[in-house]
C-alpha positions as CSV (number, residue, x, y, z in Angstrom):
1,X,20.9,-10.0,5.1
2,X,24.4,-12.0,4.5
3,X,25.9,-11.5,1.2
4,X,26.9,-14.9,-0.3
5,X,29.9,-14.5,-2.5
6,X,30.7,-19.0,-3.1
7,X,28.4,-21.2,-3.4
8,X,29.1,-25.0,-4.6
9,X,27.6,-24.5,-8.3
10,X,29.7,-21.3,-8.5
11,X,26.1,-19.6,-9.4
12,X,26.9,-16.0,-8.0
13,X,30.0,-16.2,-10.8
14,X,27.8,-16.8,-13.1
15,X,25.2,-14.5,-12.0
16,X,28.5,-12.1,-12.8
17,X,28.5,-13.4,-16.4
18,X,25.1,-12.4,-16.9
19,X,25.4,-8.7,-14.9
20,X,28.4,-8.1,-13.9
21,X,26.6,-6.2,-11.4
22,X,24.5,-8.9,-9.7
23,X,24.9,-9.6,-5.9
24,X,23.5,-12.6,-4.7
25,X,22.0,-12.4,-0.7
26,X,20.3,-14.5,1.7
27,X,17.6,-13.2,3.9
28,X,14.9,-14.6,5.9
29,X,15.4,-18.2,4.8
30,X,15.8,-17.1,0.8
31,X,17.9,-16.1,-1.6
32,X,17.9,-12.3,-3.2
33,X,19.6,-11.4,-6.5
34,X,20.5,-7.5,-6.2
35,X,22.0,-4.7,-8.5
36,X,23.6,-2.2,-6.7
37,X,23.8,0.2,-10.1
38,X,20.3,0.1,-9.8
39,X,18.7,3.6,-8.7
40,X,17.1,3.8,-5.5
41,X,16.3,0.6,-5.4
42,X,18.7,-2.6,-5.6
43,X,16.5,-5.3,-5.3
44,X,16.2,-7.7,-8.6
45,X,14.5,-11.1,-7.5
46,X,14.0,-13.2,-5.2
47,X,15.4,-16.9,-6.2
48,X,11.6,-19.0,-6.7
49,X,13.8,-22.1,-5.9
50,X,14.9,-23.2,-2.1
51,X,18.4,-23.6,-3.3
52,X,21.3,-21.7,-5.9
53,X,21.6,-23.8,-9.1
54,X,21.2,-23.8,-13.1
55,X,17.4,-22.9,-12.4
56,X,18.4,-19.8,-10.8
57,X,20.5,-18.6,-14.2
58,X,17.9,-19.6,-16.5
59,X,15.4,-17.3,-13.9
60,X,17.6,-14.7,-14.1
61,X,18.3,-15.2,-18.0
62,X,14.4,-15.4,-18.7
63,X,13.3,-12.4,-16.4
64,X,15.8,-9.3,-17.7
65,X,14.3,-6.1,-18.4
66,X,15.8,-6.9,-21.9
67,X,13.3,-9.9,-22.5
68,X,10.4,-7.7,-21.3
69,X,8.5,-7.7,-25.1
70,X,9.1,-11.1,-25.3
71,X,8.0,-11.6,-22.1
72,X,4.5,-9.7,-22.3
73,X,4.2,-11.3,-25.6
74,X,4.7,-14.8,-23.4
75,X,1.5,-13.4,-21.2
76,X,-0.6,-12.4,-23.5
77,X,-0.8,-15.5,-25.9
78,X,-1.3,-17.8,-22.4
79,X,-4.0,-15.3,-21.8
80,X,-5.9,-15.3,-25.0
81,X,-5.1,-19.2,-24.8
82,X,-6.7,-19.7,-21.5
83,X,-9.7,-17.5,-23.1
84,X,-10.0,-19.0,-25.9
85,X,-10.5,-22.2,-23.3
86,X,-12.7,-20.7,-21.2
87,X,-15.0,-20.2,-24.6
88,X,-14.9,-23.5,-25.6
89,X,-15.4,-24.8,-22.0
90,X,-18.3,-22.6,-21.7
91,X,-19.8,-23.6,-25.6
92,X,-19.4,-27.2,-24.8
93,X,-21.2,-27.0,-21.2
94,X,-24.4,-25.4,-23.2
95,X,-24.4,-28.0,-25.5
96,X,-24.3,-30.4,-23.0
97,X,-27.2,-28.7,-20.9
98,X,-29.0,-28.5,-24.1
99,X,-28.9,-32.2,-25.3
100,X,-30.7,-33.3,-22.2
């Protein structure tokens, strides 16, 4: 693991902004956001992108423990959504079988 302190889109300073706590790594061919002030366990995320940019602070932005309401919220309307899909789908595929 090789800790990356620059990088050309001076995202590990920004990761700062976010936590000032956030230490950005690279390891086995990706990038890994840790906390150190973490207990027992440092790791954060893994960056889902092959390289650091603006993605990477809206990832980190969107996935803090803070937003974690919001983001269960997020999962459970694209759930009942998909359901709600699935239903129709399902409705519509009777009706068809029926008309014929």
């Amino acid at each position: 693991m090789r800790k990356i302190e620059n990088d050309c889109y001076f995202i590990c300073q920004r990761l700062k902004e976010i936590d000032p706590s956030y230490e950005v790594f690279y390891k086995n061919g990706r990038y890994e956001v840790h906390s150190f002030e973490q207990v027992k366990n440092s790791y954060c995320f893994t960056v889902p992108f092959g390289e650091l940019d603006s993605r990477t602070i809206d990832f980190a932005l969107k996935t803090r423990s803070s937003n974690r309401e919001k983001i269960i919220a997020e999962i459970e309307k694209n759930n009942q959504l998909l359901y709600e899909k699935n239903i129709k789908d399902q409705v519509n595929l009777l009706k068809e079988g029926l008309c014929l």
